[in-house]
C-alpha positions, 0 to 999 in steps of 0.5 A, spaced: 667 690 076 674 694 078 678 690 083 672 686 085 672 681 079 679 679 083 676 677 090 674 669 089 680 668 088 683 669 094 677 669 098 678 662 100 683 664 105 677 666 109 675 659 111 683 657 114 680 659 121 674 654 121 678 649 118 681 648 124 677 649 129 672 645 126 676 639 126 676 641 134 670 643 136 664 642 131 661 635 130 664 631 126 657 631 121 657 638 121 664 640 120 663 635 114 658 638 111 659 645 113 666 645 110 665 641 103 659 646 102 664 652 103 669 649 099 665 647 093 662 654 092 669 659 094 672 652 088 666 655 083 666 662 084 674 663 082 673 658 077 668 662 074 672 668 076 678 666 072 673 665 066 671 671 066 678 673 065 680 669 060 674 671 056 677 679 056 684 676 055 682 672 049 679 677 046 685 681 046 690 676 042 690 677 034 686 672 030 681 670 035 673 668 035 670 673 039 666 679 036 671 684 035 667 689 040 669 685 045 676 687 046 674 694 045 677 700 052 670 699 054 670 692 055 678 692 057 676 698 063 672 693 066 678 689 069 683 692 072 690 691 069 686 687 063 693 686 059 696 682 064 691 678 068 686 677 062 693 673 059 694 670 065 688 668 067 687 663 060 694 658 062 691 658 069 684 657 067 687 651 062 691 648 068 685 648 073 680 645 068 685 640 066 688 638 074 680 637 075 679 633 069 685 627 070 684 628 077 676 625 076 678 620 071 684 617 076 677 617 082 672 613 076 679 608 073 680 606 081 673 605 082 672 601 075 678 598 077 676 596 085 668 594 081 672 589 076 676 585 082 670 583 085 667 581 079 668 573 082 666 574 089 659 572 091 653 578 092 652 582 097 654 587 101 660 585 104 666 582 100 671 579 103 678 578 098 683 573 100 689 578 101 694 577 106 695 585 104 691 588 111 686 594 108 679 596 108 675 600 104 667 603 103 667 602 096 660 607 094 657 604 087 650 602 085 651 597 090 655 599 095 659 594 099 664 594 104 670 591 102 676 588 106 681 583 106 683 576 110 689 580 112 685 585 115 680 580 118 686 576 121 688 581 126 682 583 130 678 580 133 670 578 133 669 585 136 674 590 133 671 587 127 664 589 128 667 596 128 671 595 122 664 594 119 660 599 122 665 603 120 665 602 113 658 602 113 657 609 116 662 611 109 657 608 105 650 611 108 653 618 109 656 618 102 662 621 104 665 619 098 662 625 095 664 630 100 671 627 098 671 628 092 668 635 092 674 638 097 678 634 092 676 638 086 676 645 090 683 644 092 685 643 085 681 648 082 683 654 087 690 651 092 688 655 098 682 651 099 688 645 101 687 646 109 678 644 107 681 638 103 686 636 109 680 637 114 675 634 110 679 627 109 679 627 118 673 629 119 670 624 115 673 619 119 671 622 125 663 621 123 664 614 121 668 613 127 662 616 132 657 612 128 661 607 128 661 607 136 654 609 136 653 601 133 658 597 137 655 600 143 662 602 145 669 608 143 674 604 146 672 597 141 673 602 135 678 606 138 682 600 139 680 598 132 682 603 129 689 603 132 690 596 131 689 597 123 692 603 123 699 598 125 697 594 119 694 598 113 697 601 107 696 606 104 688 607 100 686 606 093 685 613 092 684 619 096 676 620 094 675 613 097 675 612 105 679 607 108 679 605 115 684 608 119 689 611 113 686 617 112 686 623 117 691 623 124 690 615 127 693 618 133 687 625 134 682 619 132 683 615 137 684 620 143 677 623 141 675 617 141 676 616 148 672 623 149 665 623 151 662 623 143 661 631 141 655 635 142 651 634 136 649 641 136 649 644 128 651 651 128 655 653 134 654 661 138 655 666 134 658 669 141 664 663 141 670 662 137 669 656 133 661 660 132 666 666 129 669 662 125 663 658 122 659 665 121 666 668 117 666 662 113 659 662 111 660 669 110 665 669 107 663 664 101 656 668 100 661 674 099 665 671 094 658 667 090 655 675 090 661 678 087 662 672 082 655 673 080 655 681 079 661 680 076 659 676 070 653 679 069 656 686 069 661 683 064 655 680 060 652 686 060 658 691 057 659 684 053 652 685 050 653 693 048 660 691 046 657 686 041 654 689 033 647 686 031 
């Protein structure tokens, strides 16, 4: 395997580039996409890099369960430096696999949480809690709803509030949670993959934003909301939850709002910067799953030899 066991995790600095632009340049809906299917795979690849390691780390320490081939010179030349980063691997391991544990039970105890408040409102697909409190939020479930307080409600007016709505209900029906979720748990698993995250929560806001202004009929009707509940919100329930104007830059949001809405072209030239940086991290994603996967069959296969019948 030699040095290229070593590559999934540091791969994920390929995909800094297009982080950037493609807040900037992509559409929102592709960007969205794009970035969270190029963090799930570069999250994957170098958690199962670091439990190939680990596997030749663990099989070094006295006492443990594994075959007593598998800690064989054979098996150990097959990763470079196997004394320190086979050891090494195994507290990073544990560190990733409990960070992404917690973080997915905080996002279902703050679901639970928001289903249980609504427990004595009426059915339907909109529940409006009598909260001077401002907040919104799209609340994904098997039946979602759009969730607002009187609060929030009491600061906009009749147009901004059909906004608020279209808004909320665009997150539902792109299931932008998921998205959120998935670049949460990528940037836990490996750190370098924090710009995906940061990118990913704006261009979410932004796809709600542009499908929001595709139902009023009007930009300037939700970027004047999204400004106005920007003044008055707190913070969301959690970051895998989208909430109206308090995820992503309010100011960037607005301004693009006041643009034509983004070309809804899919995959840009190859022959422009943005197309560049696209490609690169496509590239870039598909290099780190092709060494992953050599990797782990070539270690299963020294494992095999190294194990006694």
């Amino acid at each position: 395997m030699g040095v290229f066991v070593f590559l999934p995790l540091v791969l994920p600095l390929t995909a800094w580039p297009v982080a950037r632009l493609a807040e900037q340049r992509l559409h929102p809906r592709t960007a969205t996409r794009l970035l969270t299917a190029v963090a799930g795979v570069l999250a994957v690849c170098s958690t199962l890099c670091l439990g190939l390691l680990v596997i030749v780390g663990t099989a070094q320490l006295p006492g443990n369960p594994l075959p007593d081939g598998w800690s064989d010179p054979e098996v150990r030349a097959a990763v470079p430096y196997d004394e320190v980063a086979g050891r090494a691997a195994i507290p990073a391991l544990l560190a990733v696999l409990v960070s992404c544990a917690w973080a997915a039970w905080r996002h279902a105890r703050v679901r639970r949480r928001a289903v249980a408040a609504l427990a004595g409102l009426p059915a339907g697909p909109v529940a409006v809690l009598p909260d001077p409190d401002p907040y919104a939020y799209a609340l994904p479930g098997r039946h979602d709803r759009v969730v607002v307080s009187a609060g929030m409600l009491a600061g906009l007016k009749a147009a901004e509030r059909r906004a608020l709505f279209a808004h909320e209900r665009a997150h539902l029906t792109g299931r932008h949670h998921r998205h959120l979720l998935v670049v949460h748990l990528a940037a836990r698993a490996n750190p370098f993959l924090r710009p995906l995250r940061t990118a990913v929560t704006y261009t979410a806001e932004r796809w709600a934003d542009e499908d929001a202004a595709i139902a009023v009929g009007s930009r300037r009707t939700v970027a004047r909301a999204i400004g106005k509940a920007a003044l008055m919100a707190r913070a969301p329930l959690a970051v895998t939850l989208p909430a109206f104007a308090a995820a992503g830059p309010v100011p960037r949001r607005v301004a693009a709002l006041m643009r034509p809405a983004p070309a809804g072209r899919a995959w840009p030239s190859a022959f422009t910067a943005v197309g560049l940086a696209v490609w690169g991290a496509a590239a870039g994603a598909t290099v780190s799953a092709l060494f992953s996967a050599n990797s782990a069959v070539t270690l299963f296969a020294i494992l095999r030899a190294a194990t006694p019948m």
